[in-house]
C-alpha positions as CSV (number, residue, x, y, z in Angstrom):
1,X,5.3,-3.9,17.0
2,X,4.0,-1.1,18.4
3,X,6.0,-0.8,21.5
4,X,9.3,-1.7,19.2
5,X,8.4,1.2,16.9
6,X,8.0,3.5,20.4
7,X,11.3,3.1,21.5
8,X,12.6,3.1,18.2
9,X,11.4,6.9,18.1
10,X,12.8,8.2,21.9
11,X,15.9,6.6,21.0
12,X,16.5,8.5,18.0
13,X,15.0,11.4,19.8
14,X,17.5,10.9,22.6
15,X,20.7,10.3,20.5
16,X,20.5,13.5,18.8
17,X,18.2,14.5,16.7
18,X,15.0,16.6,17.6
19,X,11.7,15.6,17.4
20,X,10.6,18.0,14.9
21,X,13.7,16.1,12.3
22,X,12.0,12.9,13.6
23,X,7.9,14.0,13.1
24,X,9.2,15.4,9.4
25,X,11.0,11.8,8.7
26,X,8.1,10.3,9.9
27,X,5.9,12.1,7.6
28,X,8.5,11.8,4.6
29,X,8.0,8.1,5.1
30,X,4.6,8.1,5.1
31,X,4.5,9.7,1.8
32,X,6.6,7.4,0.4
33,X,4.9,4.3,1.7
34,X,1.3,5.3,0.2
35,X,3.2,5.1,-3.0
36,X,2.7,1.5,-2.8
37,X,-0.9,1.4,-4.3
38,X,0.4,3.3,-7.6
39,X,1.5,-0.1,-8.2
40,X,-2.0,-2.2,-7.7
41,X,-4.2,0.7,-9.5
42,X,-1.9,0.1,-12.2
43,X,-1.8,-3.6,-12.4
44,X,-5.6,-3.6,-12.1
45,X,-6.4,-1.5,-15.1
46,X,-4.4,-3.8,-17.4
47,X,-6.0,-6.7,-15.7
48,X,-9.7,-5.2,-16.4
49,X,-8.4,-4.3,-19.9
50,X,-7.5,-8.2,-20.7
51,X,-10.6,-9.4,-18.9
52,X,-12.8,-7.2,-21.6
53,X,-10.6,-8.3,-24.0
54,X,-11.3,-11.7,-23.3
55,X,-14.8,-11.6,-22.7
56,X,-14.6,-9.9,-26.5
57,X,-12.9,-12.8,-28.1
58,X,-14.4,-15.8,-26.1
59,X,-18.0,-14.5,-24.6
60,X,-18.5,-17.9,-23.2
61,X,-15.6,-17.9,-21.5
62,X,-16.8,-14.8,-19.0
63,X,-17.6,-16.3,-15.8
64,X,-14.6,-17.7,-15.7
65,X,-12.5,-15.0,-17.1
66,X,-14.5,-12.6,-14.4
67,X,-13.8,-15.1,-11.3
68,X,-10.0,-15.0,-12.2
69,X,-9.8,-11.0,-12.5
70,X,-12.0,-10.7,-9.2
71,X,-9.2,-13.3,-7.0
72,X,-6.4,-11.5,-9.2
73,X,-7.6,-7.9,-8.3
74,X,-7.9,-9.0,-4.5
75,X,-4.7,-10.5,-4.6
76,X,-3.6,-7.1,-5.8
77,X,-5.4,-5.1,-3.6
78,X,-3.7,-6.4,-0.6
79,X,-0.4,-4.5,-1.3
80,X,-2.0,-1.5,-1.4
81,X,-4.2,-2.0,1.4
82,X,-0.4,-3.2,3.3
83,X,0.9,0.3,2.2
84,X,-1.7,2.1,3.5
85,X,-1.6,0.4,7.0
86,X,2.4,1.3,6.7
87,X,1.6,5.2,6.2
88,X,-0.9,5.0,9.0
89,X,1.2,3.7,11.8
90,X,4.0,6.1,10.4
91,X,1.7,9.6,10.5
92,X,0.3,8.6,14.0
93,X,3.1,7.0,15.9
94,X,6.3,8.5,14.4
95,X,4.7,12.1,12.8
96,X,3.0,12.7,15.6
């Protein structure tokens, strides 16, 4: 991936476009990637805010309620942690 997203990069560079149009895209992109865990922080707080809820209602319910919002919150956590591993490769393969 890697060696795809190389040549990817001195192509554009070499049909055109200069590498200062193609650091600032690059950099553009990564902006816009590690946008992707304004999503999960999101979904996480009303997650936590049913989970209290719920613990409120039903107190015997809570170790169950608090296994399902720990897998949820993983489960979540993993698009954000994917949209942080896109902005990385973008800032230090393409920005740079």
């Amino acid at each position: 991936m890697i060696q795809a997203l190389t040549e990817v990069v001195e192509a554009t560079v070499a049909g055109g476009y200069n590498e200062f149009f193609v650091q600032g895209m690059g950099a553009l992109a990564a902006g816009i990637a590690i946008l992707a865990g304004l999503g999960p922080g999101i979904s996480e707080g009303i997650a936590a805010k049913g989970a209290v809820e719920g613990v409120a209602r039903n107190p015997e319910a809570a170790g169950q309620i608090r296994s399902m919002l720990m897998l949820g919150c993983a489960l979540t956590e993993t698009t954000a942690i994917y949209g942080l591993l896109i902005s990385m490769l973008l800032l230090f393969l393409v920005a740079m």
